[in-house]
C-alpha positions in Angstrom: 52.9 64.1 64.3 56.1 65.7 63.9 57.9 63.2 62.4 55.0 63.3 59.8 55.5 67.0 59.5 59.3 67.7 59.0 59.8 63.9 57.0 61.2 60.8 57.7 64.4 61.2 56.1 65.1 64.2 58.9 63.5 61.9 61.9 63.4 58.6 62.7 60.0 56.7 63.3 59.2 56.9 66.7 59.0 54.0 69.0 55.1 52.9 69.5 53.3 50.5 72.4 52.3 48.3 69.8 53.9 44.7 70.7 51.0 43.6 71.2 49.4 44.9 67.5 52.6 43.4 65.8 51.8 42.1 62.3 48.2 43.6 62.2 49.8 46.5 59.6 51.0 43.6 57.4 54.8 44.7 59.0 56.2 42.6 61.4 58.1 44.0 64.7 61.3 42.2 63.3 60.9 43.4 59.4 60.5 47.2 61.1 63.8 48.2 60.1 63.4 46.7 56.5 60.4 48.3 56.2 59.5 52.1 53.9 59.8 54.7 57.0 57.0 56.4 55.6 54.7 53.3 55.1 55.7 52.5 59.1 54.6 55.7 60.1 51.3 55.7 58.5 50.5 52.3 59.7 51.5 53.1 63.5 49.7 56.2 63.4 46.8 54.3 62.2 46.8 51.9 64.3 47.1 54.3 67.4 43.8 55.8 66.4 41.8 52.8 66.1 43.6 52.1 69.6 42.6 54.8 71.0 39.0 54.7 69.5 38.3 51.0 70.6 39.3 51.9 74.5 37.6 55.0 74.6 35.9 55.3 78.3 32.6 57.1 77.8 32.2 60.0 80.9 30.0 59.1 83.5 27.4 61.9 84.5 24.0 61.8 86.4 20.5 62.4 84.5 19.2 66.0 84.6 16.4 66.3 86.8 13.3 66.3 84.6 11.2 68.9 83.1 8.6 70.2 85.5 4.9 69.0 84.1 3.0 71.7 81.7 -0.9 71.2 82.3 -1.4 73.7 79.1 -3.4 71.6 76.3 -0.7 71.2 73.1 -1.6 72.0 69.3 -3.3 70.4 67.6 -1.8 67.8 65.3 -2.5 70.0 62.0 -1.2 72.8 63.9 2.0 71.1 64.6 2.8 70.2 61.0 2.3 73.6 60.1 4.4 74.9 62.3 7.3 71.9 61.0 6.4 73.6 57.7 7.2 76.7 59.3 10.3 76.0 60.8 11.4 74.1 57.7 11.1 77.2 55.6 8.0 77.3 54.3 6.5 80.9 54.6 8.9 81.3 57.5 7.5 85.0 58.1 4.3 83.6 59.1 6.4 82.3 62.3 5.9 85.6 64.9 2.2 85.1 63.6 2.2 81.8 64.6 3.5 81.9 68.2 1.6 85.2 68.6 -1.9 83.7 68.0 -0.6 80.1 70.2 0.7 82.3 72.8 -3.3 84.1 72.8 -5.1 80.8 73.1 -2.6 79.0 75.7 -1.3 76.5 73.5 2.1 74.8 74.0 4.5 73.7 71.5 4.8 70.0 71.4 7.9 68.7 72.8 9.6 67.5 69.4 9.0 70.3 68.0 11.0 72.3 70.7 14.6 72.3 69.2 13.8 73.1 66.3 12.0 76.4 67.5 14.9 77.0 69.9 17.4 77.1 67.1 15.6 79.7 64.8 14.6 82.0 67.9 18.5 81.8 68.4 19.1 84.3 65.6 15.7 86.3 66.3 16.0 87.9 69.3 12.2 89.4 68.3 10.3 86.1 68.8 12.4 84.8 72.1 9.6 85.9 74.3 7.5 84.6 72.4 8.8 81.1 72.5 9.1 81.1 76.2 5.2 81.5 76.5 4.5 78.5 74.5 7.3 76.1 74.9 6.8 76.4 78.4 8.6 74.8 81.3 10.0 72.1 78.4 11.5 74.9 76.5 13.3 76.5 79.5 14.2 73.0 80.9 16.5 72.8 77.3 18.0 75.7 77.5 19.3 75.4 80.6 21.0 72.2 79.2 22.3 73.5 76.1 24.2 76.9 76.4 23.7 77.6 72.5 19.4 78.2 73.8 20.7 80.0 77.6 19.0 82.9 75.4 16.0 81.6 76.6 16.5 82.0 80.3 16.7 85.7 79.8 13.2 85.4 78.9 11.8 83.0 81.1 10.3 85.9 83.6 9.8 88.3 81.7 7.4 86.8 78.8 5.9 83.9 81.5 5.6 84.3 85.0 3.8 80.8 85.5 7.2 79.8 87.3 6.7 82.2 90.2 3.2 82.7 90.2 3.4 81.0 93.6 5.0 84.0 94.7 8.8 82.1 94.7 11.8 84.2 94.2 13.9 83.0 91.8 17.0 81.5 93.1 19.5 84.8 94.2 22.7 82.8 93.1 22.0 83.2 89.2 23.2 86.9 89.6 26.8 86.0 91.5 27.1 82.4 89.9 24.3 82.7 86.7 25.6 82.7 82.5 24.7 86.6 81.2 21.0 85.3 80.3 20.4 83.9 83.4 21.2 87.4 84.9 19.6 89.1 82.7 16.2 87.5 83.4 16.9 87.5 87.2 17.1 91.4 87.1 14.3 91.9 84.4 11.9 89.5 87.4 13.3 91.5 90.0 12.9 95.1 88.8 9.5 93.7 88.1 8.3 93.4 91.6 11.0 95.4 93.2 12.3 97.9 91.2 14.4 99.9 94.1 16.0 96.6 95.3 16.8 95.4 91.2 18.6 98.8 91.0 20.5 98.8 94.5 21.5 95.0 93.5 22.8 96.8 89.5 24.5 99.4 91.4 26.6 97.5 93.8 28.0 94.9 90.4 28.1 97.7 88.0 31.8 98.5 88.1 32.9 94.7 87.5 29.6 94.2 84.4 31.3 94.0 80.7 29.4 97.2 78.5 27.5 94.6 76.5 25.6 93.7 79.9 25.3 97.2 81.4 22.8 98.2 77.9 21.3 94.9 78.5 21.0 95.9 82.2 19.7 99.6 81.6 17.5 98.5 78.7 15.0 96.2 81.5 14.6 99.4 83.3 12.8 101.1 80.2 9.5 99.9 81.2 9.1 100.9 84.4 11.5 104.0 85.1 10.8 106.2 88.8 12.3 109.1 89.4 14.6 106.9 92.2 16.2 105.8 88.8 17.8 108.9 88.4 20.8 109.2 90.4 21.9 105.9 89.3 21.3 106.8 86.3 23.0 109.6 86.0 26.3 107.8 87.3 26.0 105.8 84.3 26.5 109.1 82.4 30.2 108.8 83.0 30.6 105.3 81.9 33.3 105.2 79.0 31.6 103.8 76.9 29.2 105.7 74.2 26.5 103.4 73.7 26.5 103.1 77.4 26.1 106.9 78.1 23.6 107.4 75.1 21.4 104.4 76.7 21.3 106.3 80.0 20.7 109.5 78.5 17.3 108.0 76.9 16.5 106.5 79.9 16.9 109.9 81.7 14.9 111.7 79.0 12.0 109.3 79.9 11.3 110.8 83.4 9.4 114.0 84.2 11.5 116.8 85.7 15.2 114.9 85.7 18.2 117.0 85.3 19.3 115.6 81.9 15.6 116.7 80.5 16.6 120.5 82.1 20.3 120.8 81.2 19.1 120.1 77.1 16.5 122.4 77.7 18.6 125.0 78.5 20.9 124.2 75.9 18.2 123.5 73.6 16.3 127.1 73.9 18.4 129.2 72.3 18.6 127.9 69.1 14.4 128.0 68.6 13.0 131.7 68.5 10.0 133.4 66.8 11.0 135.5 63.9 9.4 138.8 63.6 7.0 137.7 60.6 3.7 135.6 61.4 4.8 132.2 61.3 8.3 132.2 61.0 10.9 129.7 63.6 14.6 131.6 63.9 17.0 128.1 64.1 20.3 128.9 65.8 22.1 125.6 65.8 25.0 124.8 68.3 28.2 125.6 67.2 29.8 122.9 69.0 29.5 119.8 71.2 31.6 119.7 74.4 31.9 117.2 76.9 28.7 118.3 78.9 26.9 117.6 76.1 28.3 114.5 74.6 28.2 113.3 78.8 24.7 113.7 78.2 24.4 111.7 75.2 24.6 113.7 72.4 26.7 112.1 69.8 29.4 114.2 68.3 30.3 113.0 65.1 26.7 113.1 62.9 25.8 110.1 60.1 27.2 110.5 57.0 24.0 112.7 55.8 23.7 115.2 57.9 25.8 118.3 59.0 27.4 118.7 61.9 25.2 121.7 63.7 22.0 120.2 61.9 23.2 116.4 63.3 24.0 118.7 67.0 20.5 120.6 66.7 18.3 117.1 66.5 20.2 115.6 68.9 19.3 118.1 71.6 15.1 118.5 70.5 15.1 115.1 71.2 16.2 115.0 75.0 14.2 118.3 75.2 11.4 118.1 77.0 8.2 118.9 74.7 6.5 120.8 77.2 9.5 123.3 76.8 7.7 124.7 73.4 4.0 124.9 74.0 3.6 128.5 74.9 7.4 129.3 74.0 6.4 128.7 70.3 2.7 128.4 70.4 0.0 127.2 72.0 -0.3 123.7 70.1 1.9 121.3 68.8 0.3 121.9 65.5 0.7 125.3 65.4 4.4 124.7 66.5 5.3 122.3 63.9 3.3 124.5 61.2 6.3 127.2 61.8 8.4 127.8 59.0 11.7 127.0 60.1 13.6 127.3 56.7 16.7 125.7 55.7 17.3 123.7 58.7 13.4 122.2 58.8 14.5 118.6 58.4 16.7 118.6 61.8 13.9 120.6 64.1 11.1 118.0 62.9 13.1 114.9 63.2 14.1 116.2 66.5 11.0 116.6 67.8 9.5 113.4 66.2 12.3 111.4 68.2 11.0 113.3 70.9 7.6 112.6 70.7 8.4 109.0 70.6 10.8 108.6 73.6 8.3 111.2 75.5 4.9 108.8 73.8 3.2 112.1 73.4 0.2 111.6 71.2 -0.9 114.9 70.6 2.9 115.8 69.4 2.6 112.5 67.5 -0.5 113.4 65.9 1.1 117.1 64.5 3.7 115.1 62.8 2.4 113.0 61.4 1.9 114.7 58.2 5.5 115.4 57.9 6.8 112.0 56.7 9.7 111.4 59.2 9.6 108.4 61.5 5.7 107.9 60.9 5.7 104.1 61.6 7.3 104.9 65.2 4.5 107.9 65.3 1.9 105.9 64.6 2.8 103.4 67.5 2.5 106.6 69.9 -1.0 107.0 69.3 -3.7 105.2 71.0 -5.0 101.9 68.7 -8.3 102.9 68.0 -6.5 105.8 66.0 -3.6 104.3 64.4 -5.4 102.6 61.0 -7.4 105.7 59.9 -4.3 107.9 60.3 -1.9 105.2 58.9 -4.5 104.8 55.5 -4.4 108.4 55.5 -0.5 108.4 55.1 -0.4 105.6 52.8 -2.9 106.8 50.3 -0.6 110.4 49.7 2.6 108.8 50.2 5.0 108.5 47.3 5.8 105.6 45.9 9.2 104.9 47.3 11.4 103.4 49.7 9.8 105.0 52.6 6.4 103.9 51.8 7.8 100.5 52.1 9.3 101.4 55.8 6.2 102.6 57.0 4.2 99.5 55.9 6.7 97.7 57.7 6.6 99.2 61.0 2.7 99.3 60.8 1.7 95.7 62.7 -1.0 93.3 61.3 -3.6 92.5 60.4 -4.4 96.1 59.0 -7.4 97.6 59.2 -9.9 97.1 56.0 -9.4 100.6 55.4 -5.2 100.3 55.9 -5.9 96.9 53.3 -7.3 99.0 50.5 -5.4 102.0 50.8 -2.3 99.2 50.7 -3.5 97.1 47.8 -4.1 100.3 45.4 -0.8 101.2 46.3 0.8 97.9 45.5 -0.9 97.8 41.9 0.4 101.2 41.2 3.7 100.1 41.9 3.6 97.0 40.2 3.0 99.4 36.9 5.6 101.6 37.7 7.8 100.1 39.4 8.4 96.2 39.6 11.2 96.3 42.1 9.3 98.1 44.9 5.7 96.6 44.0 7.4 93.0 45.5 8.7 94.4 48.3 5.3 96.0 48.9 3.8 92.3 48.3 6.0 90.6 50.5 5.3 93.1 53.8 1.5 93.1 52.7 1.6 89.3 52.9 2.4 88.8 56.2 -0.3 91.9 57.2 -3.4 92.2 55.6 -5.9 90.2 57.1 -5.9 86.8 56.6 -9.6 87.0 55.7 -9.3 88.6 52.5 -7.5 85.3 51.2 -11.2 85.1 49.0 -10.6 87.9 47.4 -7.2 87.1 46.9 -7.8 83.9 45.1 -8.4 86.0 41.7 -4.5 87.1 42.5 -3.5 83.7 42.2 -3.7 83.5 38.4 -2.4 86.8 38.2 0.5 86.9 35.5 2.7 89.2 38.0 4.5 86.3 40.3 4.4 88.9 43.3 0.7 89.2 43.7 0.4 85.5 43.3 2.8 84.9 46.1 0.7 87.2 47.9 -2.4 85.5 47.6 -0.6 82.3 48.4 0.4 83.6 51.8 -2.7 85.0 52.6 -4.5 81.4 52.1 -1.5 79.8 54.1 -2.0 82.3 57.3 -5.7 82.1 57.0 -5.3 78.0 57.4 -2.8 78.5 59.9 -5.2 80.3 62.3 -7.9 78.4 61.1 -5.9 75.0 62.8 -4.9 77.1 66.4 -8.7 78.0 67.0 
């Protein structure tokens, strides 16, 4: 190679081990030094390669054990070539759908299919749990053989159980010997059954865990937070890192009566009064952020559309406890978030709607609704019985924009009949006024209206406006695709 690289005419060809090769590069060993340096080199490093090819010793290694049994019935065969579809990009929205309604009847994934599925959940962290549950004790097998699917393992008991239903602990050395997957899903089991004993374990490796881990970490205690979280917790408040502090602070925000939820009270307070007219909200935003504050998680420097005190102001309603209002400002939420609070309106509602949601307060929820901020992540606050009427309520005065495009998207299918109609009347207005946004409308529509109303879709599908004949095409496609997992 480095004769090659700086030129024969500055080094000589190197000697080679190839006596026993002699003539197969049409040169003789004795007509070498007659021979074009630059042809010899070629030839010798060409016939090293093929050497080195044709005595190649293959590494010796033992069988993996095999794949514990799964007694769950598979798809059926049509089901399984719709799913190849699937993964080959056909409709490849219908996917979640797809697993979601498997997962329900307790189908499996057949085993060929398994790669395939382990590959696309790779980039969609949103469907991993889902592939656990139906590929099973096969999936998991895989990815503990291939570390591009270790993803998986993270999973494995927090989407399924069926590997400890027994009542086995999982094996303690994944967390001192396991890949960041494997830990993950050992402390996500854990703090399942013993959620004092997942944090004690946390606490004695935090110091020596990389900042991607401790969110990872932190998140898995979202679902079941005591108030024994809280002094670990609010340890984590030091941490150097932002997203790390900010994580905790959330967490901390989440329990009745912590500290963190009475500091931003405190701090919080000031800045809301009643004016002296009926109906009027005084706003005193903060002046500044110290470290206190920004130890707590409020983040100093705002988005690029929002002023500082505003940015400071929203920030602090929504580690505020809500409870900190009712009586302060009124006696109901709605009579709270009726107050007229001027100029800096926009903060003091998205505030409290980020409250609401950390808090899940319906009755907050269901005040704000009618405000236009964050009303997907409202709606998911409110018990499920409620959501469709209030969600075909929004939709129906909603402008057509951008945001009525977010909030069909964070609305989950299949949509009520009454969510449907109000969504399809908007969608034809659009497509009048506004091509651009009428497909975007189509393509979340697709993947959320009932699969049912594919019949009355069918008259879309000689529609001359190629969205809504996409749509009906999906619709018919889903409606087949559950049709084949029942």
């Amino acid at each position: 190679m480095s004769a090659a690289l700086v030129g024969t005419e500055r080094r000589p060809v190197p000697d080679t081990d190839l006596h026993e090769l002699d003539g197969l590069d049409g040169t003789s060993a004795a007509a070498a030094d007659d021979a074009d340096p630059a042809a010899l080199l070629l030839d010798r490093a060409a016939l090293l390669v093929a050497r080195r090819r044709a005595g190649f010793q293959p590494a010796q290694r033992d069988l993996p054990a095999p794949s514990r049994p799964d007694d769950r019935p598979a798809v059926s065969r049509a089901a399984a070539h719709r799913l190849a579809r699937i993964l080959a990009g056909e409709h490849p929205g219908t996917l979640p759908e797809w697993l979601t309604a498997a997962a329900d009847r307790g189908l499996r994934v057949p085993g060929h299919l398994l790669p395939a599925l382990l590959d696309r959940a790779r980039g969609n962290p949103r469907i991993r749990g889902l592939v656990s549950t139906v590929g099973g004790h096969r999936a998991r097998w895989l990815a503990g053989l291939n570390p591009d699917w270790a993803y998986l393992l993270d999973q494995a008991h927090t989407a399924d159980t069926s590997d400890t239903a027994d009542g086995a602990e999982i094996d303690p050395d994944i967390w001192e010997y396991g890949d960041p997957g494997g830990r993950r899903g050992y402390l996500a089991h854990l703090r399942a059954r013993h959620p004092d004993r997942a944090r004690d374990l946390l606490a004695g490796t935090w110091a020596q865990e990389t900042p991607q881990d401790r969110i990872a970490f932190l998140t898995s205690f979202g679902a079941d937070l005591t108030p024994g979280d809280e002094p670990f917790l609010e340890t984590a408040l030091d941490d150097p890192r932002r997203e790390v502090r900010q994580t905790a602070a959330d967490l901390l925000a989440r329990i009745p009566g912590s500290a963190l939820s009475a500091r931003m009270a405190r701090r919080a307070t000031p800045c809301l009064t009643l004016g002296p007219h009926a109906g009027q909200l005084l706003v005193d935003p903060p002046t500044s952020c110290d470290a206190r504050a920004q130890r707590d998680g409020v983040q100093l420097r705002p988005p690029d559309v929002a002023g500082e005190r505003a940015w400071w102001l929203e920030e602090l309603l929504a580690r505020t406890p809500l409870s900190t209002w009712t009586g302060r400002l009124g006696t109901t939420p709605a009579q709270i978030v009726a107050l007229d609070a001027g100029d800096w309106h926009q903060p003091v509602i998205t505030g409290w709607a980020r409250a609401a949601i950390t808090q899940r307060d319906p009755t907050w929820a269901r005040a704000l609704l009618g405000e236009g901020i964050l009303a997907g992540r409202l709606l998911a606050v409110l018990p499920l019985e409620e959501r469709a009427a209030h969600a075909a309520g929004i939709v129906t005065n909603a402008a057509l924009g951008v945001e009525l495009v977010e909030l069909l998207t964070e609305i989950a299918g299949p949509w009520s009949e009454e969510l449907a109609a109000a969504a399809l009347t908007r969608i034809v207005q659009a497509g009048r006024q506004y091509t651009g946004l009428g497909e975007r409308l189509c393509a979340v529509a697709a993947l959320r209206l009932p699969p049912e109303l594919h019949e009355r879709a069918e008259d879309l599908a000689e529609h001359p406006w190629p969205a809504l004949r996409r749509l009906a095409t999906t619709l018919r496609f889903r409606h087949d695709m559950l049709r084949e997992l029942r």
